[in-house]
Backbone bond lengths (Angstrom), bond angles and torsions (degrees), N, CA, C in turn:
res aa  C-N    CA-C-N  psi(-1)  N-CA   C-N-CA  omega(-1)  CA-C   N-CA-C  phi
1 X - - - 1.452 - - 1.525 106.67 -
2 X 1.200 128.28 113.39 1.193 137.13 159.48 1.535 134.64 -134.86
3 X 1.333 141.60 159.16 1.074 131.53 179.65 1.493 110.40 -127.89
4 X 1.742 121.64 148.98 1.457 95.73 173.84 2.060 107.23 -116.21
5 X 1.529 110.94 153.10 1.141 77.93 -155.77 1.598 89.55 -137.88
6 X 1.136 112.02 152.11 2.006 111.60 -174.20 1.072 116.23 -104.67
7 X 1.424 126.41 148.18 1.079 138.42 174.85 1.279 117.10 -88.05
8 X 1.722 127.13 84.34 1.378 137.63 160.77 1.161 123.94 -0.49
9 X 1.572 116.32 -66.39 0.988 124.49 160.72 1.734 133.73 -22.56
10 X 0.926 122.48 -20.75 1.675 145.91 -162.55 1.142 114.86 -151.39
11 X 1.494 100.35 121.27 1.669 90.74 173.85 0.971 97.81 -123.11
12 X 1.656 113.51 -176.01 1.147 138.63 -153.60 1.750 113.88 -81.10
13 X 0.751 144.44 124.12 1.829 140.18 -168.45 1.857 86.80 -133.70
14 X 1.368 109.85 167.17 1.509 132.84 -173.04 1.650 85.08 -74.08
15 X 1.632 131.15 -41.76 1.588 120.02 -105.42 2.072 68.83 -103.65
16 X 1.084 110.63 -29.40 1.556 122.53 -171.83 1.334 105.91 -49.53
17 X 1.911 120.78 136.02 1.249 106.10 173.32 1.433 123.09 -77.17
18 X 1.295 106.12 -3.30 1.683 114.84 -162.41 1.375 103.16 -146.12
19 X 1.080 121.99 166.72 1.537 135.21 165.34 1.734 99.09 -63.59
20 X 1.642 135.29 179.75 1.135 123.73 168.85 1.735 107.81 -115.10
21 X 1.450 102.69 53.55 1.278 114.04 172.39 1.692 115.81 -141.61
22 X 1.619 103.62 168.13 1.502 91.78 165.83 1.489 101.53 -160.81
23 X 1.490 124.87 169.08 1.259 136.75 -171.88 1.727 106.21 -75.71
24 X 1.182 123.49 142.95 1.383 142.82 165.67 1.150 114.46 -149.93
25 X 1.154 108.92 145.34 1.671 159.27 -156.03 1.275 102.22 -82.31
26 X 1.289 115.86 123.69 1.850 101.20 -170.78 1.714 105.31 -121.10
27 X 1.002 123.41 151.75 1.126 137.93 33.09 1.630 106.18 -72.49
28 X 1.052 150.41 152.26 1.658 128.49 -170.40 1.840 94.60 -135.72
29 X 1.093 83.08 160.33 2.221 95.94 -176.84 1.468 82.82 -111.05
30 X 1.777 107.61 138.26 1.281 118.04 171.83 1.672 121.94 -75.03
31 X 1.647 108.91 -3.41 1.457 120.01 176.99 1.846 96.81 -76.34
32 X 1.552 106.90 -47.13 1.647 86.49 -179.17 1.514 127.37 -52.07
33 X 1.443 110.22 -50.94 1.593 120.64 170.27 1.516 105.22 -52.62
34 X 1.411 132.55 -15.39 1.739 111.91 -165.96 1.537 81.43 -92.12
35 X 1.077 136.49 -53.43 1.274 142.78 -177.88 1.492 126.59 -59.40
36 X 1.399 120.13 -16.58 1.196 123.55 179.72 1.736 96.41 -103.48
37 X 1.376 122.99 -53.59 1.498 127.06 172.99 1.905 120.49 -83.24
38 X 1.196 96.15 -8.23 1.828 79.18 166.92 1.549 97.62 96.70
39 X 1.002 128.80 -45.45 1.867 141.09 -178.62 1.673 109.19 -28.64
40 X 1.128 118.10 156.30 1.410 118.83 165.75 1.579 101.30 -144.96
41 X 1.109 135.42 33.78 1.284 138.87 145.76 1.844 106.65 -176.59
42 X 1.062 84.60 167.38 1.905 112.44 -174.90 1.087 111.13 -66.63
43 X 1.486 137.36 -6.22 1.260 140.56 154.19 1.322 122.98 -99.96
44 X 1.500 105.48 38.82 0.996 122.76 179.97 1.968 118.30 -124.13
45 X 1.433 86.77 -6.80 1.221 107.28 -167.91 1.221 113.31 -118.48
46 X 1.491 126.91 159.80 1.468 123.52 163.35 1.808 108.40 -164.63
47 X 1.498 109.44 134.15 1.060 139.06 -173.81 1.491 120.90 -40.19
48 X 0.960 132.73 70.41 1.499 120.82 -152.72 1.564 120.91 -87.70
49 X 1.401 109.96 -10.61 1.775 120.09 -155.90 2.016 97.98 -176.74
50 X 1.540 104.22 125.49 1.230 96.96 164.67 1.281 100.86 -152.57
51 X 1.729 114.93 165.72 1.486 146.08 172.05 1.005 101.40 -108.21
52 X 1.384 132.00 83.88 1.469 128.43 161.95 1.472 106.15 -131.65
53 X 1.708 105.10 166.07 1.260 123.35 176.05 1.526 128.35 -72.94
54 X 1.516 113.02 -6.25 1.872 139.34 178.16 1.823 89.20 -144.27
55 X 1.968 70.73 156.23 1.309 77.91 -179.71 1.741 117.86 -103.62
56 X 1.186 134.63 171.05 1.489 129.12 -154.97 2.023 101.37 -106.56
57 X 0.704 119.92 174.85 1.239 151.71 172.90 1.280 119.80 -106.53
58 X 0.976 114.73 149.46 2.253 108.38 -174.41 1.451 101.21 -90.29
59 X 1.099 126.08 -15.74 1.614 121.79 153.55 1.096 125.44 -111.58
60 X 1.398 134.58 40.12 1.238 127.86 -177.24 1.321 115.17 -82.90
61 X 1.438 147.61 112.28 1.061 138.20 -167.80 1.760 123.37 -65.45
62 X 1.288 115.73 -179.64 1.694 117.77 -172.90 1.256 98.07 -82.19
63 X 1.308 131.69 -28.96 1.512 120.89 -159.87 1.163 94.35 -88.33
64 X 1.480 147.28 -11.48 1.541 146.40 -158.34 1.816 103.58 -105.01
65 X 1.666 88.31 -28.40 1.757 85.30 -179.81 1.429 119.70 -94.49
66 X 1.718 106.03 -20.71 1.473 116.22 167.89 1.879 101.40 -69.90
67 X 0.869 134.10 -13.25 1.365 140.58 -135.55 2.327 90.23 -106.67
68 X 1.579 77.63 -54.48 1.944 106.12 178.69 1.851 108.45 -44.90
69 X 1.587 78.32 -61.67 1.822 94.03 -169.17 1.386 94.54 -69.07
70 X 1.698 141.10 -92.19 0.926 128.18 -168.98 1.571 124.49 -7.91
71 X 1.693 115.95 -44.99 1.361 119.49 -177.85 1.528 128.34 -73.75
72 X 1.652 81.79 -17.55 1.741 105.59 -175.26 1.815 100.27 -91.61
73 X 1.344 104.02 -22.31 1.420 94.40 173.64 1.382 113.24 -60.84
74 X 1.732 107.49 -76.78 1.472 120.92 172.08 1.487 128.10 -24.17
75 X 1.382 112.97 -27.07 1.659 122.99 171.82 1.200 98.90 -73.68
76 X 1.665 139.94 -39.77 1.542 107.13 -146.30 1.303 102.42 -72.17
77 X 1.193 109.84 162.43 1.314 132.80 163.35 1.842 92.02 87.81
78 X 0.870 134.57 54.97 1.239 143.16 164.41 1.353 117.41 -136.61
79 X 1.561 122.18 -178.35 1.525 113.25 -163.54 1.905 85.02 -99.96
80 X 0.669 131.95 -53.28 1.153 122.25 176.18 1.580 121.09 -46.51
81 X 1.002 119.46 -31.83 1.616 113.48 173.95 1.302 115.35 -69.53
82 X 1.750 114.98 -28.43 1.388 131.73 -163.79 1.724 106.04 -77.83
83 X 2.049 102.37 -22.70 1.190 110.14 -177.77 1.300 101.60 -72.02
84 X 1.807 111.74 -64.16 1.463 110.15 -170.14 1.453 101.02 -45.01
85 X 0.797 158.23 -62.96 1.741 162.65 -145.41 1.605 101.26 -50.30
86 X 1.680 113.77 -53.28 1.147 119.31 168.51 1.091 145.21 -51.92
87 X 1.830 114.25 -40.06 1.243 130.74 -177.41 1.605 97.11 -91.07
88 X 1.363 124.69 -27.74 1.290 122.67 -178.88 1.963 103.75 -65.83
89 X 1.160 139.84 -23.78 1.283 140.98 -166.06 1.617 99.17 -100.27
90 X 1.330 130.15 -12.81 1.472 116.88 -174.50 1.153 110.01 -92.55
């Protein structure tokens, strides 16, 4: 489960080696993203690309998706996770 996510703040120019974003691993701490993207708050950011098991909302906040995965962690290996897994592939 990961999401990748940009830093608003910066945009994108040709001359740039990278976009001004990058992928993280979720459940994710908002200290890694301030430190990996430069940001000093969550409105600084926005969701651009994700690998998750649900799908997101264009405002869904970080604490709701750290909140998602964490819960999706604790299921695996249960009969219920094995369900979602199922209904998620049809």
């Amino acid at each position: 489960m990961r999401i990748y996510i940009l830093n608003t703040t910066r945009f994108y120019h040709e001359d740039f080696e990278e976009y001004p974003g990058a992928w993280f691993s979720c459940p994710v701490d908002f200290e890694e993203i301030r430190e990996r993207l430069g940001v000093q708050s969550e409105e600084e950011i926005e969701i651009e690309d994700y690998e998750l098991p649900f799908p997101l909302e264009g405002n869904t906040r970080l604490w709701e998706i750290n909140a998602l995965c964490r819960m999706i962690l604790e299921m695996q290996g249960t009969p219920l996770y094995y369900e979602m897994d199922v209904v998620q592939k049809r």
